[in-house]
C-alpha positions in Angstrom: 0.0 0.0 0.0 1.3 3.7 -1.0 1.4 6.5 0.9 -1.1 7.9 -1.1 -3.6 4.8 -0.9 -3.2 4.6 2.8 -4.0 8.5 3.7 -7.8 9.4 2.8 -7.9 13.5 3.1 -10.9 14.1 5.5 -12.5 17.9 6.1 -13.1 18.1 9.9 -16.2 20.4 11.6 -14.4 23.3 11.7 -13.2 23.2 7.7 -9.4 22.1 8.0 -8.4 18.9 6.9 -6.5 15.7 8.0 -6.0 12.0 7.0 -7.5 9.1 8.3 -4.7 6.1 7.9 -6.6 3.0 6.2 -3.5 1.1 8.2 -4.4 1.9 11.7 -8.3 3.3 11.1 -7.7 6.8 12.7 -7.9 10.3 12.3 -4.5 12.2 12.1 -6.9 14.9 14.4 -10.2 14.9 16.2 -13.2 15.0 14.1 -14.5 18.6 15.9 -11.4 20.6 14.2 -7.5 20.0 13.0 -7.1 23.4 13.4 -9.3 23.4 16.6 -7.1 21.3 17.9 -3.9 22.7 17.1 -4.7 25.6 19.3 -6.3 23.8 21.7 -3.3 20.9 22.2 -0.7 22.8 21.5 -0.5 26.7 21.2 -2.6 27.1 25.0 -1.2 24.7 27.0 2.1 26.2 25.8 1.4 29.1 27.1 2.6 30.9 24.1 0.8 34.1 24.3 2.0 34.7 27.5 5.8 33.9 26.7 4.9 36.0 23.0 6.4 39.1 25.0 9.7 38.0 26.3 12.5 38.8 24.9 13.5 35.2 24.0 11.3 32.6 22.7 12.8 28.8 21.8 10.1 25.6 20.8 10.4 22.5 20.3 8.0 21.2 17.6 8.7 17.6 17.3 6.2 16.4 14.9 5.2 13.9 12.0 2.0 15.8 11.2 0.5 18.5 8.6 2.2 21.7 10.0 -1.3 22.8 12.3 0.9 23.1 15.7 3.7 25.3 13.9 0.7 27.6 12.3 -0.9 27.9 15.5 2.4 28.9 17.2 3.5 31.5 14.5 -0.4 33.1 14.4 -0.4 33.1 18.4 3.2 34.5 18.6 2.7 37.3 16.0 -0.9 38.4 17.3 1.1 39.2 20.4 4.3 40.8 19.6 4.0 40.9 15.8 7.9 41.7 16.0 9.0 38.6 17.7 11.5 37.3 15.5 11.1 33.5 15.5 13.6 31.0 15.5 -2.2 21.2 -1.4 -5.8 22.6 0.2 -4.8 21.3 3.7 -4.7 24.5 4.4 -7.6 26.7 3.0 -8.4 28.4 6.0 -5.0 29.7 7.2 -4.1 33.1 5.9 -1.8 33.0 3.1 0.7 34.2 5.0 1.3 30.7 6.9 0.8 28.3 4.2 3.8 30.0 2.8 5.5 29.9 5.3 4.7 26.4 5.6 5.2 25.8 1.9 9.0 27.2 2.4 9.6 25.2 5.1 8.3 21.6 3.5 10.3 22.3 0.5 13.5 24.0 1.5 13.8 22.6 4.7 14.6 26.3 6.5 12.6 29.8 6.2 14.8 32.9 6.8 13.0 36.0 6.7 13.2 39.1 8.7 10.7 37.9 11.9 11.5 34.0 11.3 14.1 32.1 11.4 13.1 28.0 10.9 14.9 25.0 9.9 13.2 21.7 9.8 15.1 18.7 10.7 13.6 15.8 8.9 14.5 12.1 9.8 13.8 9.7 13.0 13.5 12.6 16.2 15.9 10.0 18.5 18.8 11.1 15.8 17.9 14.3 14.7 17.3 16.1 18.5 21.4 16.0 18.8 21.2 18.8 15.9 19.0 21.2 17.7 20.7 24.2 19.0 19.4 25.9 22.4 21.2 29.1 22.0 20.9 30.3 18.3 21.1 33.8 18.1 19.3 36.0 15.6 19.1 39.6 15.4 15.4 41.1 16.4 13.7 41.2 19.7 12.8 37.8 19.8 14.3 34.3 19.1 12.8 31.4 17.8 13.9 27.6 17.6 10.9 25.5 16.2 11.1 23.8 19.2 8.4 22.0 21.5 9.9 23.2 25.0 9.6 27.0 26.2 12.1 28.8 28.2 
């Protein structure tokens, strides 16, 4: 079975999508919302809005997923301190802004612009958390490892 075969796109109640696996017989997501859920799961407990205003901001993102968690990050960051520099059709109802984002990311494996600052580390997350720095430094207010821990 391909990829493709094996991952059935599947709009959820509050219009994003995600995949049910023919494999296992489950949702990538709940049913009520991907996107729901990707603020829900992961941007509040995170506390990321409160955290949005210090001067340094490192997470963790260790994921397998569609991107939600990372999209929900960047949109609750930047509706906070809009300044903090941060270190298909699954996406219809993001602003354009993050599905580019996203795009650059998935294809290039890094985004550099002048708020952001991500690299995306592909490969088994037992190997690939050895190449995750704690203390990059980028010029701005803010700093921004796509990481899943807060400091």
């Amino acid at each position: 079975m391909t990829n493709e075969d094996n991952f059935i796109p599947q709009v959820t109640a509050d219009g994003s999508f995600t995949f049910i696996s023919k494999e296992f017989g489950k949702f990538f997501h709940s049913h009520y919302g991907a996107r729901q859920e990707s603020f829900f799961k992961f941007a509040s407990p995170t506390q990321l809005a409160l955290k949005a205003n210090k001067p340094v901001l490192r997470l963790l993102d260790v994921c397998y997923g569609l991107g939600y968690n990372t999209a929900a990050a960047l949109q609750t960051i930047w509706a906070v301190n809009p300044n903090c520099y941060i270190a298909h059709h699954l996406f219809d109802n993001w602003s354009y802004e993050y599905t580019k984002i996203l795009t650059s990311l998935a294809s290039d494996h890094q985004v550099l612009r002048d708020n952001l600052g991500a690299k995306a580390l592909i490969g088994d997350a037992r190997n690939t958390i050895g190449q995750v720095s704690i203390s990059l430094r980028f010029s701005g207010g803010c700093n921004f490892s796509r990481c899943f821990f807060t400091t």
